[in-house]
GURO-215327 format. One record per atom (N, C-alpha, C): z, x, y. Coordinates in steps of 0.1 Angstrom, whole numbers, plus 5000, padded with zeros to 4 digits. Each point is the difference from the previous one (the first is absolute). Layout:
residues N
ZXY/...
END
This chain:
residues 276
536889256251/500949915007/499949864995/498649944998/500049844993/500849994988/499650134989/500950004986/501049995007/500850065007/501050015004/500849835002/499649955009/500549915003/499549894993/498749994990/500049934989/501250024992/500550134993/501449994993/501049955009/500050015010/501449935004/500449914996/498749885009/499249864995/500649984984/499550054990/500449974989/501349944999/500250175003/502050035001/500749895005/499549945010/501149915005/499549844991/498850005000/499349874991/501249974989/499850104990/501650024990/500850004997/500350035011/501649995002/500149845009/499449955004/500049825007/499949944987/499150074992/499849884985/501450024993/500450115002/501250054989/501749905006/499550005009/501149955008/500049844997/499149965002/499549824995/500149994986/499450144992/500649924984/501250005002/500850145003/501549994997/500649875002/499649945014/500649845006/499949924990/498750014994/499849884990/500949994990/500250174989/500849974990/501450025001/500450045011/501049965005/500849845004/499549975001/500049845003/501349944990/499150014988/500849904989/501250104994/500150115004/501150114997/501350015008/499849925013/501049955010/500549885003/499649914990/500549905000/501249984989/501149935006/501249984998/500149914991/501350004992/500449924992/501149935008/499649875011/501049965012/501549964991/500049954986/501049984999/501450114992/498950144996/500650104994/501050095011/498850005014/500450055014/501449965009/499649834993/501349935009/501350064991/499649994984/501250004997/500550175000/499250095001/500550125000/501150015018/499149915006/500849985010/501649985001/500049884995/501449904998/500950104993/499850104995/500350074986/501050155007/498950075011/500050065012/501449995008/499749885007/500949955008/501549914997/499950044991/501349904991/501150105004/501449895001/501150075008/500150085008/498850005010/500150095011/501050005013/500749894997/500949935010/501450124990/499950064989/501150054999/499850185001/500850055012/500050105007/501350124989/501049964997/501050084995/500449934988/500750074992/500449964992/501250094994/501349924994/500950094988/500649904991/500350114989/500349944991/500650134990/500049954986/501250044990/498449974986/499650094994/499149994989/500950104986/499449964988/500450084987/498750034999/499950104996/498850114990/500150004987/498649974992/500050064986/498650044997/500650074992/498650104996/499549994991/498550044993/500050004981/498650055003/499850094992/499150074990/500250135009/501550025003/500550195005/500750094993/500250085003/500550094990/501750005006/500449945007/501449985011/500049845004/501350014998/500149835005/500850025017/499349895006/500849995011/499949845004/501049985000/500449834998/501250005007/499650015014/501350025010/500149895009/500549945009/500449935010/499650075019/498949935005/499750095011/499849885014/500850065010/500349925014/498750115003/499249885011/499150045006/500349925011/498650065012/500149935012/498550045003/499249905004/498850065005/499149925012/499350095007/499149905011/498950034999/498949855002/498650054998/499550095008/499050095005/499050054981/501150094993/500650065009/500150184993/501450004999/500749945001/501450035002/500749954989/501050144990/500149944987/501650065000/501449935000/501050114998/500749984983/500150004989/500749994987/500950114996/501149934997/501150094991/500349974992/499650054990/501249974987/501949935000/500349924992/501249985002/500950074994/500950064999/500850044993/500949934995/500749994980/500749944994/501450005010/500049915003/501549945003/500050055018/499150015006/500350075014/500350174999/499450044989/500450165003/499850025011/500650165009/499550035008/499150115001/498749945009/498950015005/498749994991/498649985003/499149934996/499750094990/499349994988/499750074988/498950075003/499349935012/498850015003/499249935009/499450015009/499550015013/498949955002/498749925006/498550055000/500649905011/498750115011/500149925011/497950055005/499849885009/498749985002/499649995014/499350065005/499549915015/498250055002/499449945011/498950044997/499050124999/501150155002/499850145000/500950104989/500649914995/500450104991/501049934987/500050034989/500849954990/501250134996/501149964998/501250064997/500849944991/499950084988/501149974993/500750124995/501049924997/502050124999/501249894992/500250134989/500749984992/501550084997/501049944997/501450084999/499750094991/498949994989/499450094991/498650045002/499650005006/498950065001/500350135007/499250144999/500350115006/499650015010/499249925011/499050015011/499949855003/499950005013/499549915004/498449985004/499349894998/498550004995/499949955012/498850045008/499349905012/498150084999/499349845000/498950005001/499049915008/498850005002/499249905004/500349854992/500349905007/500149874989/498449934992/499150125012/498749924994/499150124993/501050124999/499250084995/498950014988/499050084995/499649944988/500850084987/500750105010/501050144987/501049874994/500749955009/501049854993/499549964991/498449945002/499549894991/499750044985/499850144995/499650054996/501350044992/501050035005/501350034996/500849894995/499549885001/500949874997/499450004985/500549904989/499749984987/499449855004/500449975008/499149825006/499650065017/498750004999/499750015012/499749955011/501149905002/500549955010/500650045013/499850035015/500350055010/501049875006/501250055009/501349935004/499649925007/498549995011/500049895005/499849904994/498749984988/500449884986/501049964995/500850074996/501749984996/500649925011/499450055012/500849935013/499749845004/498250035000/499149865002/500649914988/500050034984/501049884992/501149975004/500750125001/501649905003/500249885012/498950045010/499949905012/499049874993/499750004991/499649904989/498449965007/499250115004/498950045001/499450084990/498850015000/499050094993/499250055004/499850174992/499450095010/498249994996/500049945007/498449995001/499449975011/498450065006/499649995012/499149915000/500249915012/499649864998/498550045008/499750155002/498350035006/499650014984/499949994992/500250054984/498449864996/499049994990/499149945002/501149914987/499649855001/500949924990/498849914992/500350014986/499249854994/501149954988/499949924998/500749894987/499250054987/500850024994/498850024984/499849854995/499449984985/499649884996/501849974991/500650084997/501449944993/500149895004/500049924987/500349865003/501749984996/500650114995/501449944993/500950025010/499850165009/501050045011/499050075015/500149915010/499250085015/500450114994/498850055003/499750145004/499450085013/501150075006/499150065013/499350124998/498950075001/499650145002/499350035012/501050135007/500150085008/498950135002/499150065009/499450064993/499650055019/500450145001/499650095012/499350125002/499450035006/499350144999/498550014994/499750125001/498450014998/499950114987/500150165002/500350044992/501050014990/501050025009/501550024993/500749855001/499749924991/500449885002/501949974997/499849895002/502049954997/499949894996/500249934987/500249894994/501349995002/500349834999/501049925002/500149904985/500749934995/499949874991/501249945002/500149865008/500949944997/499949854996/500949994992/499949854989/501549945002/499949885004/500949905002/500349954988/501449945004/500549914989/499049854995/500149964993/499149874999/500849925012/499149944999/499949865017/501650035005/499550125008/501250055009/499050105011/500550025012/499850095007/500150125001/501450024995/501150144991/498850134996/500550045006/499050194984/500550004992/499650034987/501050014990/499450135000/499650114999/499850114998/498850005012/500650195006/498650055007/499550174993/498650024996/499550114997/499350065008/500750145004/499150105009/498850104988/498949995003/499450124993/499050115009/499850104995/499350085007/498550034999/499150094999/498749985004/499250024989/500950024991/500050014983/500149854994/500749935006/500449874995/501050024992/500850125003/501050054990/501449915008/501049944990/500749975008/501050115006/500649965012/501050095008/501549944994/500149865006/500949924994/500049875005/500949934991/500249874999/501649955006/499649885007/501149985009/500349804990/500950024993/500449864997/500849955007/500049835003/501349935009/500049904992/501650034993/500849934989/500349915004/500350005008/501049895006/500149985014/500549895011/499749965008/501249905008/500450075012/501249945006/500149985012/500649855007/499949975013/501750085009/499950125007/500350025010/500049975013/500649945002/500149945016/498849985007/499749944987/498449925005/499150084997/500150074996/498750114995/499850074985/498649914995/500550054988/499750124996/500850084989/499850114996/500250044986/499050084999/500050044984/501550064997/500949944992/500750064994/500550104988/498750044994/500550034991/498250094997/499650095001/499350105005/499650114993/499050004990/499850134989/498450115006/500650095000/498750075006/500050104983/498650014997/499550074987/498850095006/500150084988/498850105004/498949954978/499250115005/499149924984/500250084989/501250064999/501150104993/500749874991/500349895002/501049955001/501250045004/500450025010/501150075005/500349915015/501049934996/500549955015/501349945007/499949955010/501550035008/499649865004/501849914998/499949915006/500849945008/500549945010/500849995009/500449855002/501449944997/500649875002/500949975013/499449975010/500749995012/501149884997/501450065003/501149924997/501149935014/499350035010/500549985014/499050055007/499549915009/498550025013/500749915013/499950105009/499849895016/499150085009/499449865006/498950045006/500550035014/499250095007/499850015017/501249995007/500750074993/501450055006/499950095003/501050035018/500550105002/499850134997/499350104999/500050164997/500650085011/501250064995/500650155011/500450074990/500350125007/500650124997/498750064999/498549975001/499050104997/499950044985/500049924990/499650034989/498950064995/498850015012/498750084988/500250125009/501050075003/499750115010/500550114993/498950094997/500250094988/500350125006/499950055015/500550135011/501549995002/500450124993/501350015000/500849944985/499149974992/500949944989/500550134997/501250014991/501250054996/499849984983/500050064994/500249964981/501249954997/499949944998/501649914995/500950114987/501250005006/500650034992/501549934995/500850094991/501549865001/500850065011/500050045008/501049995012/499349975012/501249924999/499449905016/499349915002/499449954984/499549835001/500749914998/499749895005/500849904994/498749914987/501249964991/499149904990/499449915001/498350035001/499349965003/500049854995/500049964982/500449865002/500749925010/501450024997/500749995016/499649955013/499450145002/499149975016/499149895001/499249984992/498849884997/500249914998/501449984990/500949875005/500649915009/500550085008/501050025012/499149945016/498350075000/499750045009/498550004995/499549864993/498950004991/498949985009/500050005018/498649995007/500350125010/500650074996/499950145009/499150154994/
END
């Protein structure tokens, strides 16, 4: 019975010591970089005052085996809500093509496509299926001229003296790197890097260029790459902010596949009737 409760004794002695080192070297492993924190902050919270958004973008592509360099009206609201159509040359009628988004499910449909596609928007089968693996809420967080990164995310400044540098960095095992690097003596990102627990990159998000919308500025002009060289980039050519949304554009129950009878031309419509 004394052995006995001598090992307890131990047992708990050990675990009090184990607990006091951890505190100790813990200490200097929790201390913040106050000015990396603030700015991952400011970075976070940027254009949060903008809720909706539409607008009129061109696509182009390079290093694919297909070109698509089309003209696309979208409409979207933060987080999840994503609606884009292709335009058709001269107001053909009905959309070439479809994707619509909300926070349960992604749907896209094409006048040519055989099937209409609906899946998880956060799935990892998507992520995995994309050639840039990028998920629609990122696509969504840029266009609202935010950046998808989590401001719980640990932040430090590297020593680059020519361009700030921020690095991002979450998790214990399976970690998530971040890198982003500003323009010289600007605020701006000029590029953000997702990598994974490899340090392999996922992809690269460049911001070309940079435009004041109704007070809010936004990246205009928007290249997402994967480490292929292979990437897609988007010139927003018409943006208004925090207008009006009806008709229920991310509501994917009940969509219909578009066909050519009985639409009207979608150019057209988007002209006519550009915040409905």
């Amino acid at each position: 019975m004394v052995l006995k409760l001598i090992r307890i004794s131990l047992c708990l002695f050990s675990f009090i010591i184990f607990i006091q080192g951890c505190a100790f070297f813990k200490t200097p492993l929790i201390k913040k970089d106050e000015k990396a924190a603030k700015c991952l902050e400011e970075l976070y919270n940027r254009n949060s005052d903008l809720k909706r958004c539409k607008g009129i973008l061109k696509t182009k592509i390079y290093g694919f085996d297909y070109q698509l360099n089309e003209r696309i009206a979208f409409v979207s609201e933060y987080p999840d809500g994503l609606r884009a159509e292709m335009l058709s040359p001269f107001g053909a009628i009905g959309s070439p093509l479809t994707l619509i988004c909300n926070e349960k499910q992604l749907l896209l449909s094409g006048r040519f496509l055989p099937d209409t596609y609906k899946t998880n928007p956060k799935s990892l089968w998507l992520k995995q299926m994309l050639p840039i693996k990028i998920l629609p809420q990122e696509i969504i967080t840029c266009l609202h001229g935010r950046f998808p990164i989590n401001n719980s995310m640990k932040a430090k400044f590297t020593n680059n003296k020519v361009q700030k540098t921020l690095l991002l960095s979450q998790g214990l095992f399976w970690k998530e790197f971040q890198r982003i690097v500003f323009y010289p003596k600007s605020k701006n990102i000029q590029y953000l890097e997702k990598y994974n627990n490899s340090k392999k990159l996922i992809y690269r998000i460049t911001f070309d260029d940079y435009c004041t919308f109704d007070e809010f500025l936004i990246p205009c002009q928007i290249t997402f790459a994967n480490d292929s060289n292979q990437s897609i980039k988007i010139v927003i050519q018409s943006y208004w902010a925090n207008q009006e949304i009806t008709n229920k554009p991310f509501q994917t129950e009940g969509f219909e596949k578009q066909s050519v009878k009985g639409n009207k031309p979608c150019l057209n419509t988007w002209i006519l009737n550009p915040f409905q």
